[in-house]
C-alpha positions as CSV (number, residue, x, y, z in Angstrom):
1,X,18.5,-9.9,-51.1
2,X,16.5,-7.2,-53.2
3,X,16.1,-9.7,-56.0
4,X,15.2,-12.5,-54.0
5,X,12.0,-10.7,-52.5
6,X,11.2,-8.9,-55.5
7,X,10.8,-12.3,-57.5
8,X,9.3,-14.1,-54.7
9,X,6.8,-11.2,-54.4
10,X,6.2,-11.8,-58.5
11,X,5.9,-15.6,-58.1
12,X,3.1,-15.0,-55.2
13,X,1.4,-12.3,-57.5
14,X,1.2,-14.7,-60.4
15,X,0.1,-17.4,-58.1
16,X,-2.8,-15.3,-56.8
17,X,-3.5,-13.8,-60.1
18,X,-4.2,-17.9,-61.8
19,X,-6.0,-18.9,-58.0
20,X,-8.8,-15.8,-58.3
21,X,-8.9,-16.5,-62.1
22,X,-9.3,-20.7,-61.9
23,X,-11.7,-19.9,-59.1
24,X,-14.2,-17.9,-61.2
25,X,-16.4,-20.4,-63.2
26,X,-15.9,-19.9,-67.1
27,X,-19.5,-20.3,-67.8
28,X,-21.9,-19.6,-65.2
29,X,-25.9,-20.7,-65.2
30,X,-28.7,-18.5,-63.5
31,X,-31.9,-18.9,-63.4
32,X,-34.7,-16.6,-62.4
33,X,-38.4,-16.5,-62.2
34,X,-40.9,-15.8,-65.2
35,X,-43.7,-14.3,-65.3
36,X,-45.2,-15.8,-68.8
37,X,-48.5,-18.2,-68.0
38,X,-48.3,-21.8,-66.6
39,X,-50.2,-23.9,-69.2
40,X,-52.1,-27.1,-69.0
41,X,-53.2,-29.4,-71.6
42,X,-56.5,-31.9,-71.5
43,X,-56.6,-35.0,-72.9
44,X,-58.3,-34.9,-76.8
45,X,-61.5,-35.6,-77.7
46,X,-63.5,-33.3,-74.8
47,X,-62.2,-35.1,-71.8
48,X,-61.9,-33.0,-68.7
49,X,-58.6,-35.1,-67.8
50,X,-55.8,-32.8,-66.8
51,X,-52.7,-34.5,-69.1
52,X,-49.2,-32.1,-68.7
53,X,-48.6,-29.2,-67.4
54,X,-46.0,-27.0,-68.8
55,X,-44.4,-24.6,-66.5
56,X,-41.9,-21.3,-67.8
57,X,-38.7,-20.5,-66.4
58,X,-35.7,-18.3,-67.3
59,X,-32.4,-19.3,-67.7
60,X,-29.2,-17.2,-68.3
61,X,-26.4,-18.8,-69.7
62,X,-22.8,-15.9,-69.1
63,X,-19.4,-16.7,-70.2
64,X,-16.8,-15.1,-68.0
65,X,-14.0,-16.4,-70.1
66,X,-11.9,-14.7,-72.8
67,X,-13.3,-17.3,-75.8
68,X,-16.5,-17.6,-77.6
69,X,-18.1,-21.0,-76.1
70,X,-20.5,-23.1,-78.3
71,X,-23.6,-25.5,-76.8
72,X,-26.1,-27.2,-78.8
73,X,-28.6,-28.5,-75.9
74,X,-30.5,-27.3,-73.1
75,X,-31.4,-30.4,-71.5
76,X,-34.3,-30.7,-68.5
77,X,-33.8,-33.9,-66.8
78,X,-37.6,-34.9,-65.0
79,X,-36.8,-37.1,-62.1
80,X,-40.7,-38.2,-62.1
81,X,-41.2,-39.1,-65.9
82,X,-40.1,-42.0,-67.0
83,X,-37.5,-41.7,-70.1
84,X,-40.0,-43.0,-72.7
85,X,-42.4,-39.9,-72.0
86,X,-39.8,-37.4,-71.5
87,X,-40.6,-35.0,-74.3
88,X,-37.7,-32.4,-73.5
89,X,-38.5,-28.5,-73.0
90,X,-39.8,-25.7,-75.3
91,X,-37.2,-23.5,-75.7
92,X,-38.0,-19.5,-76.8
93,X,-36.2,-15.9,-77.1
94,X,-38.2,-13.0,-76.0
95,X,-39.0,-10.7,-78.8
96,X,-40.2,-7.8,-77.3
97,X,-43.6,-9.0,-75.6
98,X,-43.5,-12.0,-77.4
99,X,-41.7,-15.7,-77.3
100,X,-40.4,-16.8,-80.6
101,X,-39.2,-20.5,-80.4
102,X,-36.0,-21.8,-81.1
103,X,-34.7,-25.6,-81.8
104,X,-33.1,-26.6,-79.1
105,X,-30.8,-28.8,-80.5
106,X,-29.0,-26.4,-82.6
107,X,-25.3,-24.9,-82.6
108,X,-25.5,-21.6,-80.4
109,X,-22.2,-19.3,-79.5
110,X,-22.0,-16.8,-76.7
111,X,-19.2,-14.0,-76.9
112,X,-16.2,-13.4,-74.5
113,X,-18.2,-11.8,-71.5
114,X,-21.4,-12.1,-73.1
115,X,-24.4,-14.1,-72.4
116,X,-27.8,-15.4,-73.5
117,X,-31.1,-15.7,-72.1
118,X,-33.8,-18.1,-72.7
119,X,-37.4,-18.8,-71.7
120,X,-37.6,-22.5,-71.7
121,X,-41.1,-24.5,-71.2
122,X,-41.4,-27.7,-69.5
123,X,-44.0,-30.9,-69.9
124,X,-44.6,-32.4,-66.7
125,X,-47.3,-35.5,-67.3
126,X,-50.2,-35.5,-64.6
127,X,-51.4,-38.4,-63.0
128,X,-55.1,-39.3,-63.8
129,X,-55.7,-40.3,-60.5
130,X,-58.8,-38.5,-58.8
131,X,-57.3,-36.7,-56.3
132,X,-55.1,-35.7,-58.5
133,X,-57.3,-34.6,-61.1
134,X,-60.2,-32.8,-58.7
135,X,-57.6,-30.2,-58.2
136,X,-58.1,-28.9,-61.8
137,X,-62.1,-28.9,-61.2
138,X,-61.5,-25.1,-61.4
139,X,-60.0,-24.9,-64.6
140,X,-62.5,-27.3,-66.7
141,X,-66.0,-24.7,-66.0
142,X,-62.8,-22.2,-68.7
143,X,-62.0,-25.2,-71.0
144,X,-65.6,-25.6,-71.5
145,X,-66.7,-22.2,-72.6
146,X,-63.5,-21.8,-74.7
147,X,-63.7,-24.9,-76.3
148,X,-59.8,-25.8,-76.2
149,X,-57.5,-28.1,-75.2
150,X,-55.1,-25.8,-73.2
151,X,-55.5,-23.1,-70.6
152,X,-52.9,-20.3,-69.2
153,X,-53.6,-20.2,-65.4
154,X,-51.6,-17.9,-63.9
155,X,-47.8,-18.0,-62.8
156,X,-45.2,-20.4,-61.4
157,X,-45.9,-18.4,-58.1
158,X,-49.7,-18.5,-58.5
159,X,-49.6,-22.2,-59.2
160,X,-47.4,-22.8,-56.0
161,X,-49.8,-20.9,-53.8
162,X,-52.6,-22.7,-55.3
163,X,-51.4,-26.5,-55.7
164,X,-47.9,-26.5,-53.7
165,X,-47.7,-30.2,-52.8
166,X,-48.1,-30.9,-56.7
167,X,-46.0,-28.2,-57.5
168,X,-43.1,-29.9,-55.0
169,X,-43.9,-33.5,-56.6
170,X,-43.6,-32.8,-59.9
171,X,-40.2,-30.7,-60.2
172,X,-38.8,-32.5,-56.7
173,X,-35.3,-33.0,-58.0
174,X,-35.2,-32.1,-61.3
175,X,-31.9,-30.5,-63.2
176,X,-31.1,-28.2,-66.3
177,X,-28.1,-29.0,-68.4
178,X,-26.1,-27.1,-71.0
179,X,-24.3,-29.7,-73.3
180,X,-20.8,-27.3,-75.0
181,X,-19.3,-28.3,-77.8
182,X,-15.2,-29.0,-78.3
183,X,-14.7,-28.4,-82.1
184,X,-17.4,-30.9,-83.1
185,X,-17.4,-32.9,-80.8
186,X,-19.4,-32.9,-77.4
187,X,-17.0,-31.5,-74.7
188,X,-18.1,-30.0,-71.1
189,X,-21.9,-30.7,-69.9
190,X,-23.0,-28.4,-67.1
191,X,-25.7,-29.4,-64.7
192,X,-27.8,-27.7,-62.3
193,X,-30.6,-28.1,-60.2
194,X,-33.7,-26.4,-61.1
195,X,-34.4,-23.5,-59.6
196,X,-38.6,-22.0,-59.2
């Protein structure tokens, strides 16, 4: 009778043991706020028109599982652009107190346990209506006695103060995706929403 309890209590051990490990995601996304400059763009040619705006976040890719994972693409899915004008993300390392830019769509490998972080950019295209565009008024009186075509106003959380509604329309629904490779081909893809 010994026996019998002794290998029921290894059978319910061993069942436990693969329950709490199953349950643990292998590769697990975060995301956190960053503090480099939101950027907008004009249109060319000395128009005053507002054109994208390209906001920074932080993403941290961690792989809780005893292999080496590989991913080639970050991929930010815009629910308000239409496909033809989706121009992907900027993707950088920090370097110190700099970003250095990295293609995107190359081959990257995290260790067993490890992780990686990224800054990524977005282009979010602006409306050219007017009620749109007087909410930049503020920003054109800088262009004008820099003489360029972008401008870094401030934060995520400064824009959100300043222009929530916007803010709100423009990311409403959007997702981040980590496309891993099997081999050489394209295995598990990883979506999440976007979190500001």
């Amino acid at each position: 009778m010994n026996k019998f309890f002794k290998n029921i209590n290894i059978v319910i051990l061993v069942f436990l043991f693969f329950n709490c490990t199953g349950a643990k995601q292998a590769i697990k996304i975060n995301q956190s706020n960053s503090d480099y400059d939101v950027v907008i763009q004009f249109a060319k040619g000395g128009m005053d028109d507002v054109i994208n705006i390209k906001f920074p976040n932080q993403i941290i890719i961690k792989n809780n599982s005893f292999s080496k994972r590989y991913f080639n693409l970050i991929k930010y899915t815009y629910k308000n652009i239409p496909n033809n004008r989706d121009y992907g993300i900027g993707l950088f390392q920090q370097d110190e107190n700099s970003l250095k830019e990295i293609k995107n769509n190359s081959k990257k490998n995290i260790s067993p346990y490890g992780q990686l972080q990224y800054i990524y950019y977005t282009r979010h295209f602006v409306d050219s209506s007017k009620n749109i565009q007087d909410q930049f008024n503020i920003y054109i009186q800088k262009k004008s006695s820099k003489n360029k075509d972008t401008l870094h106003i401030g934060t995520v959380s400064d824009f959100k103060k300043n222009h929530k509604e916007l803010f709100e329309r423009l990311t409403k629904n959007d997702s981040i995706s980590v496309q891993f490779l099997d081999g050489n081909k394209f295995g598990e893809r990883i979506t999440v929403p976007v979190e500001w």
